[in-house]
N, C-alpha and C positions, 0 to 999 in steps of 0.2 A: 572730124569734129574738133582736134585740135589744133591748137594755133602755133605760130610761130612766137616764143619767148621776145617781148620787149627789152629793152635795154636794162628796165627797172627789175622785171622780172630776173632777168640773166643774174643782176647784181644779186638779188633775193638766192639765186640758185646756185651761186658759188660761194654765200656763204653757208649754204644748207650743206652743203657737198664738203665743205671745209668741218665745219659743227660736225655731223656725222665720221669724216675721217678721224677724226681726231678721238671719239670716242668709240670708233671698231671695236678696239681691244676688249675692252672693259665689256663693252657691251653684247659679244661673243663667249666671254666669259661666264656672264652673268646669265644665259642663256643655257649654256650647255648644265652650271648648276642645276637649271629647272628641268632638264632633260636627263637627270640622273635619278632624279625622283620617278619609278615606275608608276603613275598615276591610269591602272589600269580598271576601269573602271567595270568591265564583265568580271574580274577576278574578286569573288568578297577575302581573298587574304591578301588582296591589298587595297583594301577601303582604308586604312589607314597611311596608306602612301595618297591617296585621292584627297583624303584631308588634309596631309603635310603640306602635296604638288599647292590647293586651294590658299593654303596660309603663307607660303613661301611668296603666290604672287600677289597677293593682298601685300603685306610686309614690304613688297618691290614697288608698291604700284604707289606705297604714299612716302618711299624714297624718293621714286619718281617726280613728283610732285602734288599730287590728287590728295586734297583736301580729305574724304575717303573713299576706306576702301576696304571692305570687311566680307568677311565670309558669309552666306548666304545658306542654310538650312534647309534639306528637302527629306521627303521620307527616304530618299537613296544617297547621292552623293554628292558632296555640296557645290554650291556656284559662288563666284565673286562677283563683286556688285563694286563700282567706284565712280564718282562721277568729278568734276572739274568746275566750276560755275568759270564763265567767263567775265563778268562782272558789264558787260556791255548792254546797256539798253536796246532790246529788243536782237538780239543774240538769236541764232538759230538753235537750235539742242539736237546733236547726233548721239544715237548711242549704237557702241560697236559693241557686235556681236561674236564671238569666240568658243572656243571651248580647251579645257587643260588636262581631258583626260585623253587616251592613247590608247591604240589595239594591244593584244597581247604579242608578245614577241621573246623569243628564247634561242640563245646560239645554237641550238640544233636544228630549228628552224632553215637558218640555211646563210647565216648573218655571218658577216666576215669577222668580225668583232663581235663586242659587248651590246646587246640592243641600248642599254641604260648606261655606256659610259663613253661619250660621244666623242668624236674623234674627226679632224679637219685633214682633208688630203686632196688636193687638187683643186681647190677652191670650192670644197663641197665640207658642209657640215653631215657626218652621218649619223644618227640615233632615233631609234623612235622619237616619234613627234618631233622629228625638228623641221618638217614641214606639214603634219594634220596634229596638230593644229597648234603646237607651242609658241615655234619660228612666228608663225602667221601673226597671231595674240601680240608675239613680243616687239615685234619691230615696233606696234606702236608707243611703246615706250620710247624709245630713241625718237620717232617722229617726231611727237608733243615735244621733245625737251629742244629737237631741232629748228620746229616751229617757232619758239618761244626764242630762240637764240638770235635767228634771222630777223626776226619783227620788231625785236627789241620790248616784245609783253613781256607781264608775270602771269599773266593766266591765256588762256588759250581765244582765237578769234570768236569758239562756239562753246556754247555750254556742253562739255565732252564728258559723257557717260560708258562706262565700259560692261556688258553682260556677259562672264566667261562659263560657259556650263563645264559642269561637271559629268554630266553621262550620256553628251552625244554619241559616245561611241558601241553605248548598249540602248539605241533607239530612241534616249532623250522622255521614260516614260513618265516625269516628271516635269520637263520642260514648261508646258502651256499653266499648269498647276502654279507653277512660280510667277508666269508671268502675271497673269492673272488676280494671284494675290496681290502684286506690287506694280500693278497698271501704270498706278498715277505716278508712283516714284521715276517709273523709265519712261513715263513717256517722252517722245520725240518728234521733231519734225520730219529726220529722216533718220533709218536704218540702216547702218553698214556693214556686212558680213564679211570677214575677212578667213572664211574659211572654205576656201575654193579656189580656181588656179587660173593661169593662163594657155594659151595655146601651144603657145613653143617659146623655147629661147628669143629665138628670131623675131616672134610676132609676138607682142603685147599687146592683149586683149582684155575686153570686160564684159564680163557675162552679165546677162541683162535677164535672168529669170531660171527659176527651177520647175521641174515637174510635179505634181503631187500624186501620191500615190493612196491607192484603197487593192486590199488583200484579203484571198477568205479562202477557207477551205469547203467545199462540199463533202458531203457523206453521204452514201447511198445504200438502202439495205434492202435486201429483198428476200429471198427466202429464211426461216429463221436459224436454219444452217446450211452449210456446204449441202447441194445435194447433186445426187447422179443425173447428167449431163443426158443418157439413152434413159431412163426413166422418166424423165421431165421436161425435158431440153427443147425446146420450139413450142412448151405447153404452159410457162410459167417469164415472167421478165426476169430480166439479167442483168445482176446491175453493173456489173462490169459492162454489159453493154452499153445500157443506158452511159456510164461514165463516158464511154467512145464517142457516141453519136451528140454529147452535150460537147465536148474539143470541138469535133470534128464543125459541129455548126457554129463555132465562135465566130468567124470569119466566113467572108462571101469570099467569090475568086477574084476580087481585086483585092485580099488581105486586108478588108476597113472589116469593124466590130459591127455583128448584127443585131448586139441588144439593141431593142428600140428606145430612139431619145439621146442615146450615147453621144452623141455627136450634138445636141443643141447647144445652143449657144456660146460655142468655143470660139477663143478669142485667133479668127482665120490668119495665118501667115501674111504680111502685105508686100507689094511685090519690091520695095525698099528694103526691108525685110531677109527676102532672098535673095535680093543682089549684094548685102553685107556677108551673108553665108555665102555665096558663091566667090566673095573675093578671097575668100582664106583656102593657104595652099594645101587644100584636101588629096590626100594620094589613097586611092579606094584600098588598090593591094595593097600596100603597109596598112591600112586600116584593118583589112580583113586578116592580115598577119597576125596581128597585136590579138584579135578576137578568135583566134586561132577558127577559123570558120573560111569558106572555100567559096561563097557566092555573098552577092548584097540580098536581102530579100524586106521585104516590106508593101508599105500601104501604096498603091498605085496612084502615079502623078507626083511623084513625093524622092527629091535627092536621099542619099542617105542621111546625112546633117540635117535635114527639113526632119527625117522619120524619128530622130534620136532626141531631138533638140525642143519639137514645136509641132509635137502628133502626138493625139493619145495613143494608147496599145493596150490589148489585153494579150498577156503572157502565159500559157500553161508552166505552171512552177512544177511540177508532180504530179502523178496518174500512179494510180496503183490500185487491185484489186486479185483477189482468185489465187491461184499455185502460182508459186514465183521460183520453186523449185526445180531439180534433173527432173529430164523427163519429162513424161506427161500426167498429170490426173484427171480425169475428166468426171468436171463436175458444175453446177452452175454456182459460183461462189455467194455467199450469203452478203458479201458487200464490196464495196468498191469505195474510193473516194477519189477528189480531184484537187489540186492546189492550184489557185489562178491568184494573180496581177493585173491591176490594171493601171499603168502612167497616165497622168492626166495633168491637161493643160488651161492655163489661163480658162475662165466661164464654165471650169466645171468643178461641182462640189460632190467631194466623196461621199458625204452621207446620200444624196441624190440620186450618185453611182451606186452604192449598194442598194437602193430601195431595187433599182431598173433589174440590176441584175440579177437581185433574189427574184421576182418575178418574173424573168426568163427565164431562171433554171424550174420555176415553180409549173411554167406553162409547158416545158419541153421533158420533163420528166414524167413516164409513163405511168399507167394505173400500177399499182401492185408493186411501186418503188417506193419505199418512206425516203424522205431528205432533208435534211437541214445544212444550210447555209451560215458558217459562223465567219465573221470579219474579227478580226483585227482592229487597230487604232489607224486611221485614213491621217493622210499629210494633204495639204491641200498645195494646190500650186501657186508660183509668184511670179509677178512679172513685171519689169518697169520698165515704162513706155520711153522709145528712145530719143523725145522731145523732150524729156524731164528736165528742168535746169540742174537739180545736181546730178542726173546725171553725167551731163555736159561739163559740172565740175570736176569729176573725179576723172574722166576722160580727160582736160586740162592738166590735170595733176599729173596723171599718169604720162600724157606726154612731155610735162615739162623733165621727169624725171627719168627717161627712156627714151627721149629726144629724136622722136619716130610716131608715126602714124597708128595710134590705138586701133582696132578691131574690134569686132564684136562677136561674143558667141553665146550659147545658152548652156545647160547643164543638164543633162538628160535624167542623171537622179533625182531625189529627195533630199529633204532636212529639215529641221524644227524651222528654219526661215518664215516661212510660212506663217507661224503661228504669232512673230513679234509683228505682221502686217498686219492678220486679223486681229487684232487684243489692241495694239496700238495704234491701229489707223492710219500708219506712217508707210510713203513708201521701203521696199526696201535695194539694196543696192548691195553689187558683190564688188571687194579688192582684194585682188589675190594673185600670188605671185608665183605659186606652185609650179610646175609644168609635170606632164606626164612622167618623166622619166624620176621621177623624185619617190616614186615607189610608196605609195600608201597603200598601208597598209600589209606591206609586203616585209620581205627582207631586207636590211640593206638601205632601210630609206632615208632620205640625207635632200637638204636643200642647197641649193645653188647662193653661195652665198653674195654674189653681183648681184643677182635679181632679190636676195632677203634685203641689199641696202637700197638696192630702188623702190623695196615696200615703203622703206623706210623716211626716203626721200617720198615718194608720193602723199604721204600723209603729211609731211613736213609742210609742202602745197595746199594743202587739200584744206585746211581748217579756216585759211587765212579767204579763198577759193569760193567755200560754201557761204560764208559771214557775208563778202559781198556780195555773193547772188543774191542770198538773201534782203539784202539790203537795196539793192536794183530793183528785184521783183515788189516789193513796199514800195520804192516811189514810185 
């Protein structure tokens, strides 16, 4: 889907490449600042670094140039809010999606360094967040200013809004809350989420959709204490049993979900589709390395990248019930409970999914077992169809800027993504320049800083990219 660079463009892209060279420094700099700020947002003894991390990039963002840029209020931990008018009649409006707080992380953890005082060694930035999700956020700073250099504007091709959360990294339970209040302020024509990654070094790719997710726990009670196993035992239900036989029937023997309905109206693989999955240099064993797991296993008819990427699943998270102690006791235990997942794809809604499923554990659960089934907050899934024109832009982009053949892949987790589709109406779209080995979440983790300037470049493309799609698709 990308093209080969025109003349005009080529000229566009060295001075993009030149603009950016020239402000590395600074702009590395100015980065690792924000990366020294622990913005950890599950910690409440550093909600007031989550405030500083919030105001430090607000303060950066109308250096930048963005007209505003101000801190945003939630009952947890705040977000930034900034937008750009482009002053163009009939302008597209993007608003990018982000977030600036960061997992916890501590040198005993296993870090070779300072998690909070970042350090550049082989062409790698290392520190928390300096690729989930600061790096990500930050490049577009350099883009816009790169943007604006090359075109010769003072403001940007599209009216450019910026949404940074503050507590994606403790489940985001504010997220939809904020949107919500301030619909109209963000709305957009399109969504861009830059917090998510690529394939490999080698392969730049764009993921074109996430999973949604619904969670719950069962509880099962049956006798109303522990009692003896030869006194009662084959005369009374068990609900450590019952727990067994409700796993055991999640799945038929081709490994597809037997709740009924499960399966309607999901949005099916097309066979285009799988032939863009099958073009990426998938190595099963390295795959199954990395999962530290010894077989592929999944839903029958279905590659591994098909089962991860563009399949629902129901997951047993936890089983637990009865003596967990040496030895034995024999007894039939007074309760049991069960921990389940379920990923879910395009055409299906979690509230939906939990109706189905409380009523299959309702139906499958014996006499003389009480239960209740409590859920969690469900993520719903997203997906952007790969006819989209901006998609087709940000693909342009990315190849003008990587000067190679974009990919495509999906995202087999979750994230608030979801929620700026539903509330805003807009597709949404992923740019992201991560790759696996960049260690989220982990020890150690550090972004490739070639691929952070080609973030950087891609967005530099990218504004100027959507204004005229948009402007084609009008006439």
């Amino acid at each position: 889907m990308s093209t080969t660079p025109d003349s005009a463009v080529q000229t566009t892209s060295a001075q993009v490449r030149a603009y950016i060279e020239q402000h590395r420094a600074a702009f590395l700099d100015d980065l690792a600042q924000w990366l020294r700020i622990p913005s950890v947002s599950a910690q409440p003894e550093h909600a007031a670094d989550v405030r500083r991390s919030a105001q430090w990039l607000a303060d950066k963002l109308r250096g930048t140039g963005f007209p505003v840029a101000e801190v945003l209020d939630t009952p947890g931990a705040p977000a930034v809010y900034a937008e750009w008018p482009s002053g163009e009649p009939g302008a597209p409006t993007v608003l990018v999606y982000g977030h600036h707080d960061v997992q916890p992380a501590a040198r005993e953890d296993g870090w070779h360094t300072d998690p909070f005082e970042p350090v550049i060694a082989d062409g790698r930035m290392y520190g928390r967040g300096a690729a989930d999700d600061k790096g990500q956020v930050f490049f577009h700073t350099l883009g816009v200013r790169a943007h604006l250099a090359a075109t010769g504007r003072t403001a940007p091709a599209v009216n450019l809004k910026l949404l940074i959360e503050g507590e994606e990294e403790s489940g985001s339970p504010h997220f939809r809350a904020l949107v919500e209040e301030h619909a109209e302020r963000f709305a957009a024509d399109v969504v861009i989420v830059s917090d998510t990654g690529m394939w490999s070094e080698d392969t730049p790719t764009v993921c074109t959709g996430m999973r949604g997710l619904a969670e719950c726990e069962i509880q099962l009670h049956g006798p109303d204490q522990d009692i003896h196993s030869g006194s009662f035992g084959g005369a009374v239900p068990n609900p450590a049993t019952a727990a067994a036989r409700l796993v055991a029937a999640l799945h038929d023997d081709d490994r597809r979900v037997t709740v009924p309905g499960f399966y309607d109206g999901i949005a099916e693989l097309t066979d285009a589709e799988r032939e863009l999955f099958a073009e990426l240099p998938f190595d099963e064993a390295e795959w199954l390395r990395t999962a530290k797991s010894r077989a592929a296993h999944g839903e029958a008819g279905f590659s591994t990248l098909e089962r991860i990427w563009a399949r629902p699943t129901a997951e047993v998270n936890g089983i637990g019930g009865g003596y967990q102690g040496p030895g034995g006791k024999t007894i039939i235990p007074a309760s049991a409970m069960v921990k389940l997942s379920f990923r879910l794809v395009a055409g299906q809604d979690p509230q939906h999914i939990e109706k189905l499923v409380t009523d299959w554990v309702a139906s499958r659960v014996p006499a003389g077992i009480r239960h209740r089934v409590t859920w969690s907050a469900g993520t719903r899934p997203c997906l952007t169809p790969l006819g989209h024109p901006a998609l087709k832009a940000v693909v342009r982009a990315m190849g003008e800027a990587f000067g190679t053949k974009i990919r495509f892949t999906r995202e087999g987790g979750s994230g608030p993504a979801a929620d700026l589709q539903d509330v805003l109406a807009a597709p949404v779209l992923f740019l992201g320049i991560s790759v696996p080995s960049d260690g989220w979440h982990a020890p150690n983790e550090k972004v490739e800083l070639d691929l952070l300037l080609k973030g950087v470049e891609t967005t530099a493309h990218l504004w100027s990219d959507l204004a005229a799609t948009t402007a084609h698709a009008a006439g």
